[in-house]
N, C-alpha and C positions, 0 to 999 in steps of 0.2 A: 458337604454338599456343594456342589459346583453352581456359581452364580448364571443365573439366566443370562443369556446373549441378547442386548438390545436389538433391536431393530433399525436401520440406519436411516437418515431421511433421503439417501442416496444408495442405490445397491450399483457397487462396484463390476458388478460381477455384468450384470446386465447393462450397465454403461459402455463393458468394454466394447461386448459383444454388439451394441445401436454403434460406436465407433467404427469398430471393425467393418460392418455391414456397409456403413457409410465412408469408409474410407473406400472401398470396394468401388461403391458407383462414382464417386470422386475421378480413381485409376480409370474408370471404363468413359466419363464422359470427356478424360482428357485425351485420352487414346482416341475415340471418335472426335475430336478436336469444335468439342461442343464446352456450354457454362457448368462450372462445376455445380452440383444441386445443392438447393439449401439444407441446412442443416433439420434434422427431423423434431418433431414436436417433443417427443422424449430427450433427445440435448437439450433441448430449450429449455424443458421443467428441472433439466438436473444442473445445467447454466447458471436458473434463476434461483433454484432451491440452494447451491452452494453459495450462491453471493449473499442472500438474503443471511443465512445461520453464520456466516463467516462476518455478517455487520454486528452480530449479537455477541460478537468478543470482547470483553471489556473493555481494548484499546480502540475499540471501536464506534462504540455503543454511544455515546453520546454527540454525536456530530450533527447540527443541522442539517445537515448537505447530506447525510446518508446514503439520502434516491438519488443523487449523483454518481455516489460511488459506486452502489448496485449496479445502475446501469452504466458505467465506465466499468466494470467489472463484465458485465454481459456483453457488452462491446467487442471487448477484449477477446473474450471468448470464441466469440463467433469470427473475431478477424484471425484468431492464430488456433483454428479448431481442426485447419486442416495442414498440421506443422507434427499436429501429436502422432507418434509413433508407436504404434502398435507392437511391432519388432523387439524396438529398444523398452518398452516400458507396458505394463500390464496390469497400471493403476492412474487411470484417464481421471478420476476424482480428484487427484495429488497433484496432476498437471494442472488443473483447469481450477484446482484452489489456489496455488500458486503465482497463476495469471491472476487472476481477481485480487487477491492481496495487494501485490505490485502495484494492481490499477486502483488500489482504494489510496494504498502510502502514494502515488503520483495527484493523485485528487485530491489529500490533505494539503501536500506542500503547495499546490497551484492555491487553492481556497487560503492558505494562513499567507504567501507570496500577494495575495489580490486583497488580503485584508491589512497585512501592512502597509499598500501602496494607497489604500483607502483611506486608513489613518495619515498617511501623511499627507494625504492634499487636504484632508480636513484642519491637521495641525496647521496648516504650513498657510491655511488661507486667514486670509484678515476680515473676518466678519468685522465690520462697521456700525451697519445700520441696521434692527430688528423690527419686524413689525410690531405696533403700540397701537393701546387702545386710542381712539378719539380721547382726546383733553391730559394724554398723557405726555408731560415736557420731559419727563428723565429720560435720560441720555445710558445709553448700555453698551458694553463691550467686553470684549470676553479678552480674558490674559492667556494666548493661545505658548507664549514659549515654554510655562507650565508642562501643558501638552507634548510642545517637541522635544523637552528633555527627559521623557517619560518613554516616549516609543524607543524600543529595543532596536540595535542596531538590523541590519537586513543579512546579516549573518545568520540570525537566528533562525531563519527560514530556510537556510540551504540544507540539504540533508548533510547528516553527520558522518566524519569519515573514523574509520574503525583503523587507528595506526596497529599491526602489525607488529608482533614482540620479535624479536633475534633467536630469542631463545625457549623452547619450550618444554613446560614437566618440571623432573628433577634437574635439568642441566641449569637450571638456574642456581640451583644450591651448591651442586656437586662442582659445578668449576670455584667457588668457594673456599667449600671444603677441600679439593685440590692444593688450593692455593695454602691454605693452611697448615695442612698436612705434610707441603712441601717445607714450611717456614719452621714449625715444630722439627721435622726430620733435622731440618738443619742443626736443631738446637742440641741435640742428642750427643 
């Protein structure tokens, strides 16, 4: 028996079609050399409804800053909504998830960037002096180098770079084996 087909919290099909429509008066109000129109209330629910499910990913899920990213994810959207091509591409959901992603990983590294730089003016200041009760004479101070030989260096907040192999598949093997093959023949 063939499994039921969910139901999606985005239909694709009817996304294209509010795109389509709206690229349409887009074309027509720059041909009349008028403001392009805003985006329709249907983009908007399917804007907010892919960013919101797309925060509910595991790598996702736990961030304070979330509604940040949401809406740096809706941002996004609505700035690069009239980029998407209808022509080239016939799944506006895949575009516009895409953009949001991007714009949540650009809002993590700004948020952990702004939280390392927070750590270090914290590390790096000389607290002195504490407020104390009335009739209190001790003297307090915090041992802050503790601190700054703890925080990680500022590398660790740059995104990571993905080096690139020479070689890919089985040519890693087979030039190898080549090599072997050639060394054995010799010994024959």
């Amino acid at each position: 028996m063939a499994k039921a087909k969910g139901e999606h919290y985005v239909d694709n099909k009817a996304f294209l079609v509010e795109m389509v429509a709206w690229k349409e008066k887009c074309k027509e109000a720059v041909d009349a050399e008028k403001r392009i129109p805003p985006v329709t209330n249907y983009m908007g629910e399917c804007f907010l409804k892919i960013a919101t499910h797309l925060s509910y990913r595991p790598n996702f899920i736990n961030y304070t800053y979330k509604d940040d990213m949401i809406s740096d994810g809706i941002e996004n959207c609505l700035q690069y909504a009239s980029n998407f091509n209808p022509e080239k591409s016939s799944n506006p959901f895949a575009y516009f998830t895409q953009i949001i992603y991007y714009a949540f990983i650009r809002r993590i590294q700004k948020e952990k960037k702004q939280t390392h730089v927070k750590n270090r003016i914290i590390a790096g200041s000389n607290y002195q002096s504490f407020d104390t009760m009335p009739g209190d004479s001790t003297s307090y101070s915090i041992d802050n180098s503790f601190a700054m030989d703890n925080l990680p260096a500022e590398d660790v907040y740059k995104p990571k770079t993905i080096e690139k192999k020479s070689k890919k598949g089985l040519e890693n093997f087979m030039e190898d084996d080549i090599d072997k093959v050639a060394v054995l023949g010799d010994d024959r």
